[in-house]
Structure formats: C-alpha cells, structure tokens
N, C-alpha and C positions, 0 to 999 in steps of 0.2 A: 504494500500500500504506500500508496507516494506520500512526501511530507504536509505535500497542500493540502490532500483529503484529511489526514491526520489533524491539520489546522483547523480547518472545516468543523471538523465533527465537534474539536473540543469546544471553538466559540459558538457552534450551535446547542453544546450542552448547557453552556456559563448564560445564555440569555434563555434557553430554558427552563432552568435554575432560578434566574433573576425572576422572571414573569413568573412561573407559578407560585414564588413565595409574596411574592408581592400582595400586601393585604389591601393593597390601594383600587387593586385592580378588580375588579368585580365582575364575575362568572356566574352562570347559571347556573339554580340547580334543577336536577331532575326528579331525583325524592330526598327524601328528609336528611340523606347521608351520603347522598351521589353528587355531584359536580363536576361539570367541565368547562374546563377552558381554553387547551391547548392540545391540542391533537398534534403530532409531529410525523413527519414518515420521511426521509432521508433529510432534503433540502428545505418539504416544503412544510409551512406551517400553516396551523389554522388555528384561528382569534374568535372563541364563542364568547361574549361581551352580553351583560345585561345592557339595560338601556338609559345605564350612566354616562352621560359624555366628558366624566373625569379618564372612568375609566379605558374610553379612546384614544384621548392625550397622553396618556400617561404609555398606553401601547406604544404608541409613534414617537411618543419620548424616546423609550427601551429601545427601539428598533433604528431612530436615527442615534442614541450611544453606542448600539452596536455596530451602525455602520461605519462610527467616526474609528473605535477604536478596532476594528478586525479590517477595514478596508471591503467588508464586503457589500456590497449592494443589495436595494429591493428591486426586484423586478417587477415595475410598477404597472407594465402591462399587464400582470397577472394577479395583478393585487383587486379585489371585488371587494366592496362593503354591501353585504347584504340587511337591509332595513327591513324590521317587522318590526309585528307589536304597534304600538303606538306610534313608533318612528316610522312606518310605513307610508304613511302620505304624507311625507315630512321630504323638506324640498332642502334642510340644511345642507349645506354641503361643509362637513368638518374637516379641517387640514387640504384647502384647494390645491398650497401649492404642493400637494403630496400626488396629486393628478390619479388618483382609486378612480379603479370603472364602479360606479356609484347604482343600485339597482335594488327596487322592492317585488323584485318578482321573481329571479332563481340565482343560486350559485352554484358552480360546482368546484369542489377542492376535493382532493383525493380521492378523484374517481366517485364520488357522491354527490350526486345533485341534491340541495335542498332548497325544496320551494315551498315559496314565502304564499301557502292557500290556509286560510284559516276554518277551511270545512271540512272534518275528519272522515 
C-alpha cells in the first residue's frame, strides 16, 4: 500500500474521530438508543444532520480544517445537501460559497438513494 493511501486513510480517520465526538454537532436519532450521523465507506462520507443549522456550520467548519491541514479536497460536484423535514421548502441556501448541489427531492450516497417522500 503506497504512503498516500496510508495518509488518506489516517486523516480520514482523525476527522472521523473529530465529527462523531463532537457534541456540537447534532445527528438523528432512530430509536431511543440508535443514532447516526456519519456513515463512511473508503473516501466517501455521509452527513445525517438534524435540522440545526449550527450543526451545518460546524460540519463545513471540520471539513474546511480538514482541508487546510491534510491538503485534501471536497469534491464539490459531489457534494448534495438533501433538505427534508421542515427544511424542505426552504429556499436557504447555507454556505453558497461552498457551491453543494442543493435538493428537497432525492440523494444518492453510497449507492443509496434516499428520497425526500413523506408518504410511507
């Protein structure tokens, strides 16, 4: 395994680390003892956020410290913010100059599409 995947992985773990200890940052839960908030699968990550817009900023915070200090980038074309809930006909747009495909109707990250229908 080459040095740079080696790099990779470790500051993909250090801001892994960071976000889920982080008590600022606010995740859903699912039942009374379940939560998620970051699902990880090699490079890419995914951001389940309630619908604090602290804890947006404070994502984008972690995510540009991590860019400044590993050199790695977001690949902003792949970056979606999916709005539901309340946020869903909600026209904010937080962090423009972070340039998110911005969307209250579907997303897909790791091969899972999740869409935003509120009829079970």
């Amino acid at each position: 395994m080459s040095t740079l995947i080696i790099f990779i992985i470790i500051c993909i773990e250090f801001l892994s680390h960071h976000i889920q200890s982080n008590k600022h940052i606010n995740n859903i839960s699912l039942e009374p003892d379940d939560e998620i908030k970051q699902p990880l699968f090699a490079d890419d990550a995914t951001y389940i956020l309630n619908d604090n817009s602290d804890s947006f900023y404070i994502i984008i915070e972690s995510l540009t410290l991590f860019r400044k200090t590993s050199s790695l980038k977001i690949n902003k074309n792949k970056c979606t913010v999916l709005r539901v809930g309340k946020l869903k006909q909600s026209n904010v747009h937080h962090q423009k100059e972070m340039k998110f495909i911005l969307t209250s109707d579907e997303a897909t990250t790791l091969e899972i599409t999740f869409i935003n229908n509120e009829t079970f």
